[in-house]
Backbone bond lengths (Angstrom), bond angles and torsions (degrees), N, CA, C in turn:
res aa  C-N    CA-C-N  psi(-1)  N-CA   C-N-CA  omega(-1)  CA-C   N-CA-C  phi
1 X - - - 1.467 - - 1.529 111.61 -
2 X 1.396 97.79 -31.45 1.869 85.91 -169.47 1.510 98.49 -95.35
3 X 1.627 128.82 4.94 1.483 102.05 178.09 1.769 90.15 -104.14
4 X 1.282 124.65 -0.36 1.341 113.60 -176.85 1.962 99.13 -88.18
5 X 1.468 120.97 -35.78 1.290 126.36 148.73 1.491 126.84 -22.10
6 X 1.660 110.61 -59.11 1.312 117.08 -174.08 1.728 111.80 -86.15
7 X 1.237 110.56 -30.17 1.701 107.05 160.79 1.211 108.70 -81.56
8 X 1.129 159.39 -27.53 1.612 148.51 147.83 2.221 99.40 -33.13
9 X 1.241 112.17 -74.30 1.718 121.08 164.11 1.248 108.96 -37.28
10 X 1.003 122.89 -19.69 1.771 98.74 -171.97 1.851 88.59 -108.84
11 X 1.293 99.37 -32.72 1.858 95.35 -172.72 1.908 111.09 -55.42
12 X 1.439 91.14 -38.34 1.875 110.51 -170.98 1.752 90.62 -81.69
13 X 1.280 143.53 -0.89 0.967 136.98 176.49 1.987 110.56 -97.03
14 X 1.557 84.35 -68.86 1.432 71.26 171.56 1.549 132.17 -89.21
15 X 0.957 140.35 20.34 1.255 133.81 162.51 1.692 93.86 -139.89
16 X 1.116 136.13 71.37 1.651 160.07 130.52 1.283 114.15 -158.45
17 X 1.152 142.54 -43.17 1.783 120.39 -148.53 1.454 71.87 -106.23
18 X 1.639 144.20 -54.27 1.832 139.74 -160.33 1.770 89.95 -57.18
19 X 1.017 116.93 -80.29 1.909 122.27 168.75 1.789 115.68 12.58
20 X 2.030 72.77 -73.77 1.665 94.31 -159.09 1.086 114.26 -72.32
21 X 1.528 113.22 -20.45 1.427 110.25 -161.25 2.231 97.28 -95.61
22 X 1.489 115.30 -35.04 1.174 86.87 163.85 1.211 132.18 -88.24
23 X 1.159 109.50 16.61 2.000 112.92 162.51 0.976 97.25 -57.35
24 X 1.185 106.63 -65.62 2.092 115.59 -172.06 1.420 125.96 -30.73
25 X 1.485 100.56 -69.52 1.425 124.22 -165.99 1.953 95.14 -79.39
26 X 1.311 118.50 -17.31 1.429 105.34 175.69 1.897 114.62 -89.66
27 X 1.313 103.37 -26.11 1.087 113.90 168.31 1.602 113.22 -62.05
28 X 1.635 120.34 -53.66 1.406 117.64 -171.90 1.668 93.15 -63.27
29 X 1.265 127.60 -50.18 1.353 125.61 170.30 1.591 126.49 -9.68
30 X 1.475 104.62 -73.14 1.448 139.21 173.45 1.217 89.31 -39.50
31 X 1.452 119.84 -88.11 1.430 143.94 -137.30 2.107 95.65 -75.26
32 X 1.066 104.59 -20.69 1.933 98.51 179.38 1.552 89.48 -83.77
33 X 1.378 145.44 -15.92 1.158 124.04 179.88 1.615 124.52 -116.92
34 X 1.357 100.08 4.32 1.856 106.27 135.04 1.148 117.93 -19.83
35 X 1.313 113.63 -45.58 1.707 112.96 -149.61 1.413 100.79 -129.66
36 X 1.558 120.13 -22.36 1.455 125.50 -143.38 1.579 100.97 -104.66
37 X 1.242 138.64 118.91 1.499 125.30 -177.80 1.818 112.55 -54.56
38 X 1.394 110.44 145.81 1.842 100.00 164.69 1.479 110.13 -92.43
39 X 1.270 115.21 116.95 1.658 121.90 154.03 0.799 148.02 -82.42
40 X 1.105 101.75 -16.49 1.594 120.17 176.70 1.669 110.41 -150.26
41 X 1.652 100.72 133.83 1.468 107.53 166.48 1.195 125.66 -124.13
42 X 1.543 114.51 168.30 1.606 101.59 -179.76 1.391 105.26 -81.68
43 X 1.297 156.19 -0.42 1.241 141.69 133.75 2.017 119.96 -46.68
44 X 1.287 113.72 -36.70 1.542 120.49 165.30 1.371 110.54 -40.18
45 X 1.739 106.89 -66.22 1.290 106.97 -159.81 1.817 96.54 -83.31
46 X 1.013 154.38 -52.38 1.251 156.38 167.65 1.460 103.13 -26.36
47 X 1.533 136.19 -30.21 1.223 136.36 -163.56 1.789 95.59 -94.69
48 X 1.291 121.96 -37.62 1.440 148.12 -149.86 2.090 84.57 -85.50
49 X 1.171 107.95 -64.19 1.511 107.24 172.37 1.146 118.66 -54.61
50 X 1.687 115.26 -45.02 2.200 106.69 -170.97 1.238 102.58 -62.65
51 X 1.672 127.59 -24.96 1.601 123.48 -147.74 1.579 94.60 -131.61
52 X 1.393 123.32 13.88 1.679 119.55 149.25 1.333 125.45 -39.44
53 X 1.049 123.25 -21.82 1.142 118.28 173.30 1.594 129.24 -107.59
54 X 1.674 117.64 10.46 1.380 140.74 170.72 1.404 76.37 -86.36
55 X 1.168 112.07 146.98 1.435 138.27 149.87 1.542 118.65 -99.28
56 X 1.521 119.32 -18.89 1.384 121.48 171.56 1.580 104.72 -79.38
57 X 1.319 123.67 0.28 1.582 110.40 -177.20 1.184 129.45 -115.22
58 X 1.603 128.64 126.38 1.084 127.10 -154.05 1.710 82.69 -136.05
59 X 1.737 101.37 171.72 1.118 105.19 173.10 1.532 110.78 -115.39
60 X 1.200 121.52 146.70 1.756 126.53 -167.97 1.486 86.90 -120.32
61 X 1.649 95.78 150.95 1.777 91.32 175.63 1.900 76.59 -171.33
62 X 1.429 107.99 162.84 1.380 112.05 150.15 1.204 103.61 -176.80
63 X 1.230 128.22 135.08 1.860 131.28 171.46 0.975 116.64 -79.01
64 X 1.347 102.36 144.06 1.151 131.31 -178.28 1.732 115.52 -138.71
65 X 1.351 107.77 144.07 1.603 122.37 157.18 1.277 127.61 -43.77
66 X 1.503 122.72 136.53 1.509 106.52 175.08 1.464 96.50 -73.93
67 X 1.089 154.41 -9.54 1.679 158.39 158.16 1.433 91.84 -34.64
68 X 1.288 118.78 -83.61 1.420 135.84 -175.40 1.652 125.02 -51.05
69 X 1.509 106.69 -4.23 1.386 92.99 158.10 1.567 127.94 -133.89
70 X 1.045 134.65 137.27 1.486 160.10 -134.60 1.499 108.16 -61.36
71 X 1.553 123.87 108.79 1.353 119.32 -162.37 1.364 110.53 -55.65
72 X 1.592 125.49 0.31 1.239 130.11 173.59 1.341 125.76 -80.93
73 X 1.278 109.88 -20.06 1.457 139.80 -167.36 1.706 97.02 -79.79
74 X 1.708 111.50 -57.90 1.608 131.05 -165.08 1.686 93.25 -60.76
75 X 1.803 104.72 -48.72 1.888 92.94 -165.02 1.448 116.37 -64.78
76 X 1.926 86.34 -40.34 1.957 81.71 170.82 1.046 139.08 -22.99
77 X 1.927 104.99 -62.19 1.222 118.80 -166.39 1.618 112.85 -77.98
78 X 1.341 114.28 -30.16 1.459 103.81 157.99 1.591 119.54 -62.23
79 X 1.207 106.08 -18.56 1.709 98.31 -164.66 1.717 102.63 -81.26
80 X 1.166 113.13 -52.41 1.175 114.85 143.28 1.631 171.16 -99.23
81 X 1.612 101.16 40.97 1.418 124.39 162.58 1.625 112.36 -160.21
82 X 1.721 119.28 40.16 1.244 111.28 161.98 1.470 92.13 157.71
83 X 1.643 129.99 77.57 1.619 109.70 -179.32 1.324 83.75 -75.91
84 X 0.979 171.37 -114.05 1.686 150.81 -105.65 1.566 116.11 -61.08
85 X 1.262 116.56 -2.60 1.272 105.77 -174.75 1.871 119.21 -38.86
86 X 1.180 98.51 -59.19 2.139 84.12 174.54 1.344 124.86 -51.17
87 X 1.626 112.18 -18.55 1.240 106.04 -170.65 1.765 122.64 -109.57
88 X 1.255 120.37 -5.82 1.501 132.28 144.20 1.110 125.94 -66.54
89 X 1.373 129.83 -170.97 1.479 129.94 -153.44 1.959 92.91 -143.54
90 X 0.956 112.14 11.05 1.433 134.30 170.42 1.324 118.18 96.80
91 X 1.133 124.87 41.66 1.687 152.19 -175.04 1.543 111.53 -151.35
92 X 1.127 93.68 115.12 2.391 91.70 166.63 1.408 108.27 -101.02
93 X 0.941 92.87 94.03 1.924 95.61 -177.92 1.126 130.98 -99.23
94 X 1.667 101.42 30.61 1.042 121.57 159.23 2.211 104.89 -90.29
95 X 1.284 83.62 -55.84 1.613 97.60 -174.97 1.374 109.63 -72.71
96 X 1.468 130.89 17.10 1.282 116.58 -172.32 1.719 89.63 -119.96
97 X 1.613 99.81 -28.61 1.846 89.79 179.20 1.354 105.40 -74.56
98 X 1.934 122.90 -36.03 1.436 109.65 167.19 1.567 123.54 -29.91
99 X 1.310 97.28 -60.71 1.672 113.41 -178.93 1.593 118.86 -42.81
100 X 1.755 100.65 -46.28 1.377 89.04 178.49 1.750 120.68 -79.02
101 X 1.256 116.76 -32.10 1.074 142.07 177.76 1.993 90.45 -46.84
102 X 1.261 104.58 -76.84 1.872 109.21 -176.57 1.791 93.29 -34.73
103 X 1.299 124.17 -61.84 1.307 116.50 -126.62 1.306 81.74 -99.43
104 X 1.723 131.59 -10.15 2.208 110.92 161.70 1.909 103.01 -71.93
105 X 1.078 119.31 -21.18 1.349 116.79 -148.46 2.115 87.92 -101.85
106 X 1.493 110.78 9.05 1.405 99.75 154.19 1.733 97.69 78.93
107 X 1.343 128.76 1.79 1.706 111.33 169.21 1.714 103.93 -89.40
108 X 1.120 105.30 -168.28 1.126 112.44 -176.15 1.427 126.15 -66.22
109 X 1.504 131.72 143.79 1.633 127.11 -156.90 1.700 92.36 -98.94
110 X 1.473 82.80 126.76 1.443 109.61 179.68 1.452 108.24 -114.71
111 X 1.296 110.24 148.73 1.721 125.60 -176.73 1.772 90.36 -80.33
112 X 1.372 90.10 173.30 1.359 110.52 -170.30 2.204 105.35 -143.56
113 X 1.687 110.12 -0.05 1.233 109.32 -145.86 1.469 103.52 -81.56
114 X 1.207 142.92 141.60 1.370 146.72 168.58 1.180 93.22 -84.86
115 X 1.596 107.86 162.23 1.417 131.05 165.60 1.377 130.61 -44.15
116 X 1.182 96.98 -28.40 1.663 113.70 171.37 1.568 110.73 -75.31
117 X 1.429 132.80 -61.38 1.052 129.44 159.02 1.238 127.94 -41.39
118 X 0.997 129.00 -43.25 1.413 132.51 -166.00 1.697 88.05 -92.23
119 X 1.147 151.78 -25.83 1.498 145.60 165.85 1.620 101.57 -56.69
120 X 1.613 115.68 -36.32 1.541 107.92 -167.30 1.483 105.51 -97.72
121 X 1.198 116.75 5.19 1.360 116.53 -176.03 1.334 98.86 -96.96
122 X 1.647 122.91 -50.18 1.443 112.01 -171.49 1.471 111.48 -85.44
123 X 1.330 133.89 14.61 1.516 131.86 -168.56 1.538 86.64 -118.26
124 X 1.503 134.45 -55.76 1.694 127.38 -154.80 1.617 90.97 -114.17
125 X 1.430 133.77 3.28 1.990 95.35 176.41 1.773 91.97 -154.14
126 X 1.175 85.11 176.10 1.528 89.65 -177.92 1.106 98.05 -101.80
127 X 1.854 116.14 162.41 1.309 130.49 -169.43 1.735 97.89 -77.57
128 X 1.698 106.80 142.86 1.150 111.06 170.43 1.973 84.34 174.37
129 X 1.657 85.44 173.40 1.778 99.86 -159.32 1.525 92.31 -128.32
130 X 1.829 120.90 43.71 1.399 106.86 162.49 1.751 105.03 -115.38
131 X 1.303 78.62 179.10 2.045 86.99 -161.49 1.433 94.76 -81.24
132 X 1.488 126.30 3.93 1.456 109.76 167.38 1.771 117.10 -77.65
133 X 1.718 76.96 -47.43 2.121 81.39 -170.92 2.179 109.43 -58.74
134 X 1.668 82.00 -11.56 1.663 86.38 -168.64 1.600 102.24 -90.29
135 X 1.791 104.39 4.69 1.556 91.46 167.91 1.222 130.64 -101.57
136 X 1.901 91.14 -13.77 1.677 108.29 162.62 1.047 111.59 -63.87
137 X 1.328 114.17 -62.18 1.605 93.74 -172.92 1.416 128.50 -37.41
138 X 1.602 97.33 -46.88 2.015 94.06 -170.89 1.857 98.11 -61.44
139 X 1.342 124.96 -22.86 1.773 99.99 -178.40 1.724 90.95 -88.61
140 X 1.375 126.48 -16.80 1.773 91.47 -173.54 1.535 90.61 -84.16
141 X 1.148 132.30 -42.79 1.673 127.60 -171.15 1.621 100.94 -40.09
142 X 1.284 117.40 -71.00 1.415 106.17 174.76 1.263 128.55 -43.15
143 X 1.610 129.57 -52.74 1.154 121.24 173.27 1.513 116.58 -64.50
144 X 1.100 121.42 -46.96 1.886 108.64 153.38 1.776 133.56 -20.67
145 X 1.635 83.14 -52.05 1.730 96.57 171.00 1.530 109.71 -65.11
146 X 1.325 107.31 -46.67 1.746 99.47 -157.54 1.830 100.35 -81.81
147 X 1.589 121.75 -31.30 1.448 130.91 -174.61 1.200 124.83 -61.36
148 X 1.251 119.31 -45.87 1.347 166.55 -61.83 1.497 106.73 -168.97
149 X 1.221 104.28 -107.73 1.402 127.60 -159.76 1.576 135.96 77.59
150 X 1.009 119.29 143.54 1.348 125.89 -160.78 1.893 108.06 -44.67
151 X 1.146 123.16 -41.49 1.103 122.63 179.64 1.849 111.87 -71.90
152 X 1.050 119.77 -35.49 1.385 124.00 -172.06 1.406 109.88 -70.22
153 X 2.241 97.76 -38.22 1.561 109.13 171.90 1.854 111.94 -55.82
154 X 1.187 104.40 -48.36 1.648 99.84 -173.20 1.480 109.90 -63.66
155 X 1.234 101.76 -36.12 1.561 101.55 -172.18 1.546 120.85 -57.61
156 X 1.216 105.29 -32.13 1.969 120.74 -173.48 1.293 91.52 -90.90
157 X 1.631 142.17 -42.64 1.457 124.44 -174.71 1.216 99.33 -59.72
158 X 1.462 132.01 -61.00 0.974 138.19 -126.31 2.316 89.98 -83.58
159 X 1.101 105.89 -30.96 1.589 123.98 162.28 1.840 122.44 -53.29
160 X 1.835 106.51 -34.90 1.344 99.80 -154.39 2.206 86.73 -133.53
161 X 1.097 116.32 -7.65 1.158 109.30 -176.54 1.649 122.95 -67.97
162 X 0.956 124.00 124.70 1.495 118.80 -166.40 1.710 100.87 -83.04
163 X 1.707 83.30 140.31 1.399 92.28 -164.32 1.704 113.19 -130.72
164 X 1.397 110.52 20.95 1.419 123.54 -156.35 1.319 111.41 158.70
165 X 1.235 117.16 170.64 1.772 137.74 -159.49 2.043 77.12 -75.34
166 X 1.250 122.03 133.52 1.516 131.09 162.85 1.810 94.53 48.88
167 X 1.119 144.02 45.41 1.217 141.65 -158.24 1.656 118.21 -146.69
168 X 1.684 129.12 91.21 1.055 116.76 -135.79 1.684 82.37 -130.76
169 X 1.064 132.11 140.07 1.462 143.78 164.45 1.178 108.27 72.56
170 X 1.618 101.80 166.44 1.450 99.62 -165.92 1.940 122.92 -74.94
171 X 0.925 120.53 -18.31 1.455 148.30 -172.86 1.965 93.38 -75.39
172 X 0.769 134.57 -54.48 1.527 147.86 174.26 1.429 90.86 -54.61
173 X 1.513 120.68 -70.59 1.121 123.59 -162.39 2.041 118.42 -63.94
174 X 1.665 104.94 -30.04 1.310 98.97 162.22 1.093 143.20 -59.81
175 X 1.614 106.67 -32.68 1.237 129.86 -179.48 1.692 105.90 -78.93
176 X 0.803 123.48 -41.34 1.782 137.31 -167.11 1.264 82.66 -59.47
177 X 1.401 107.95 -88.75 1.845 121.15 -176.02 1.157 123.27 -58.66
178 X 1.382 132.14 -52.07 1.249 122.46 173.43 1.453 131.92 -81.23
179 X 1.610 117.47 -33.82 1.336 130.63 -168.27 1.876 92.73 91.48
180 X 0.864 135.74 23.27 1.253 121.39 -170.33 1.825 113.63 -138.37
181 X 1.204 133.41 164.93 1.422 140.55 -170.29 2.019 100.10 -66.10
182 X 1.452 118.77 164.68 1.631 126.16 144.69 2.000 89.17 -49.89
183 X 1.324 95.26 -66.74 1.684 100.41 -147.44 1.643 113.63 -39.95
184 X 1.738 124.50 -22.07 1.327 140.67 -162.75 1.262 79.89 -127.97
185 X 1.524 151.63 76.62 1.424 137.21 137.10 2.194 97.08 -97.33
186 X 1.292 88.61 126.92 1.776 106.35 160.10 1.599 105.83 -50.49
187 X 1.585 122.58 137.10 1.387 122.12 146.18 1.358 108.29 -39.50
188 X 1.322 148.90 -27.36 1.833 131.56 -159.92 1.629 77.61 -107.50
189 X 1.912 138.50 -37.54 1.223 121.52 -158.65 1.589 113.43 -54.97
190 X 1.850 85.55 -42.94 1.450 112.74 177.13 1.846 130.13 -53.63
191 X 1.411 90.73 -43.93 1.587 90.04 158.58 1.580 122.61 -74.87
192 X 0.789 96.05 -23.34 2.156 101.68 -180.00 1.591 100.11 -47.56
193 X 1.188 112.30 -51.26 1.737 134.96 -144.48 1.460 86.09 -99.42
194 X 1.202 141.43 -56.60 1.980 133.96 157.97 1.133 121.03 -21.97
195 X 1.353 99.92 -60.42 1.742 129.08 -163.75 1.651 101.91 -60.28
196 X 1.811 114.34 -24.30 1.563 113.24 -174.40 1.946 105.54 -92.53
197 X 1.080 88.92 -22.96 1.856 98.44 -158.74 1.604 109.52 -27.84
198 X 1.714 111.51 -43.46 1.220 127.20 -156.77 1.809 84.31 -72.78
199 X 1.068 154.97 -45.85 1.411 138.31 -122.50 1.679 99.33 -163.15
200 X 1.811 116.84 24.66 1.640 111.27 -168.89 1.233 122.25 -18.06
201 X 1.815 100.56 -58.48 1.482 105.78 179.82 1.338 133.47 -38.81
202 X 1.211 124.52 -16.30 1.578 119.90 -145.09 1.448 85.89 -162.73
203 X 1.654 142.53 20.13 1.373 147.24 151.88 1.180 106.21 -102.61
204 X 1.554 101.76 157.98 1.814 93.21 167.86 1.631 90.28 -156.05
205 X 1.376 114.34 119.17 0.961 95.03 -161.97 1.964 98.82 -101.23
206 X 1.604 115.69 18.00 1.381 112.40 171.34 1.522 95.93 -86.34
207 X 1.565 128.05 -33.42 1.328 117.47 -166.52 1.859 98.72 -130.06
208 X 1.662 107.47 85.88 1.107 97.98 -144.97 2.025 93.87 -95.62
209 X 1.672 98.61 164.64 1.720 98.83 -165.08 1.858 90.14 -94.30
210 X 1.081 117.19 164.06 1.311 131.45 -168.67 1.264 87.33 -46.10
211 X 1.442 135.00 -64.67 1.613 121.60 -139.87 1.707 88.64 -88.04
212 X 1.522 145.97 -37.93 1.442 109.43 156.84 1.319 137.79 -40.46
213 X 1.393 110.32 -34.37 1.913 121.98 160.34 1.478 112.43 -47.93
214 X 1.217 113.06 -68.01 1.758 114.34 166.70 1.454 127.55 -46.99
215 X 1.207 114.47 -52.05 1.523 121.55 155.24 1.242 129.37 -37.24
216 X 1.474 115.49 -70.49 1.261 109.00 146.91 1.517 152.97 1.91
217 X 1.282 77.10 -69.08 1.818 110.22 173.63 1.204 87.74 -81.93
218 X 0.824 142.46 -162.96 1.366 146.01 -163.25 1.682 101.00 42.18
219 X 1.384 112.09 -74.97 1.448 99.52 -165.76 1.644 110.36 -52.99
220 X 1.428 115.57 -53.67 1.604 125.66 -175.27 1.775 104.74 -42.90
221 X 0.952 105.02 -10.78 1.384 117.44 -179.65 1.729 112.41 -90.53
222 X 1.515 103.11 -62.12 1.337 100.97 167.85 1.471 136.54 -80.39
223 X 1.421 116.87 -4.70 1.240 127.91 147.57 1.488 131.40 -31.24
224 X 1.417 119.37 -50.21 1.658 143.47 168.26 1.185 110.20 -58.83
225 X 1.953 115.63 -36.30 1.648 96.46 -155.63 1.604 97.37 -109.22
226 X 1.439 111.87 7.94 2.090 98.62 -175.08 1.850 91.74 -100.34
227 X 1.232 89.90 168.66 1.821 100.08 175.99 1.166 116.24 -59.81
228 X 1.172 140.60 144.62 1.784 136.09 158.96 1.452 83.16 -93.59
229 X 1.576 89.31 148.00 1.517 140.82 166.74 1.312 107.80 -58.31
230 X 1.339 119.26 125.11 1.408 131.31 -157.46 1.736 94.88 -85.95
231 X 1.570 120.03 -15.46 1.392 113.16 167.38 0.742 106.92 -98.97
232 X 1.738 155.88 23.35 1.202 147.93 148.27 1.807 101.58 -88.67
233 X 0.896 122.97 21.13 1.751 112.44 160.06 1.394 105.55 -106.94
């Protein structure tokens, strides 16, 4: 009786009280950074460990307001890493069955992540490609969506997204590449710095390689033709 007792306790432990209790504490999580800037991520410090031993690498970061950065900067990044972002619920499920569809039929594996996801991936988990961290994400992506909101979401990517060697938000990234503020980024500055998002490491969008030039273009292009966000006026 008492060892069928203590496996009944451990069953109501881990799958109810382990459960319930990080609903909780992930929710107060979410909800303290409504308001609270992110400074640090576990991609920061994970980047800070691979390159401990460069002595040229430091990490640059500084916050900023979505006020403070350049409505050219916001379309970019929808134009190139989510034109539906205002209008999903933080899933494209259109582009995620593409994805699976590409990656049974044997071409190359393509992401599927909206802006929203990829905001909850680099703020609450560390980077990795198992189907657990990919189950956090779908509960922090949602609680992002519902806490949150689409404007608060752009505002913290656009704050914590790595954008260069030690190089984290867009304000870091103007200055790095341009010499210049988020708040004064050009529509073409703005695509330069888009055009890298997919591949930071190995983009540059101050000394950019032909196919960031093309990219670019392309985005500065699609920037004009998707909707702006009725909270970006």
């Amino acid at each position: 009786m008492k060892k069928k007792n203590g496996f009944l306790k451990f069953i109501r432990v881990l799958f109810l009280y382990i459960p319930v209790a990080f609903a909780i504490l992930s929710i107060v999580w979410i909800t303290i950074h409504k308001w609270v800037p992110v400074y640090f991520t576990p991609l920061m410090v994970k980047r800070s460990i691979e390159f401990a031993s460069d002595k040229d690498f430091k990490t640059t970061r500084k916050w900023v307001s979505i006020e403070d950065i350049s409505h050219p900067m916001v379309m970019a990044t929808i134009a190139s890493e989510d034109n539906l972002f205002d209008q999903h619920n933080g899933f494209d499920w259109k582009e995620i069955e593409k994805a699976i569809e590409e990656n049974r039929s044997g071409k190359r594996v393509r992401g599927a992540s909206t802006i929203s996801q990829q905001t909850a991936k680099n703020v609450f988990l560390l980077p990795s490609r198992t189907w657990l961290r990919k189950g956090f994400e779908v509960w922090f992506t949602l609680g992002i969506e519902l806490i949150w909101g689409k404007e608060r979401i752009m505002e913290v990517y656009l704050n914590v997204a790595e954008m260069g060697k030690g190089i984290y938000g867009v304000e870091a990234a103007a200055r790095h590449n341009f010499g210049t503020s988020a708040s004064k980024l050009t529509a073409y500055q703005s695509a330069l710095i888009a055009a890298t998002l997919p591949d930071p490491l190995h983009r540059s969008a101050a000394f950019p390689s032909m196919y960031v030039v093309s990219r670019a273009g392309q985005i500065h292009t699609l920037m004009y033709k998707i909707a702006k966000p009725k909270w970006l006026d």
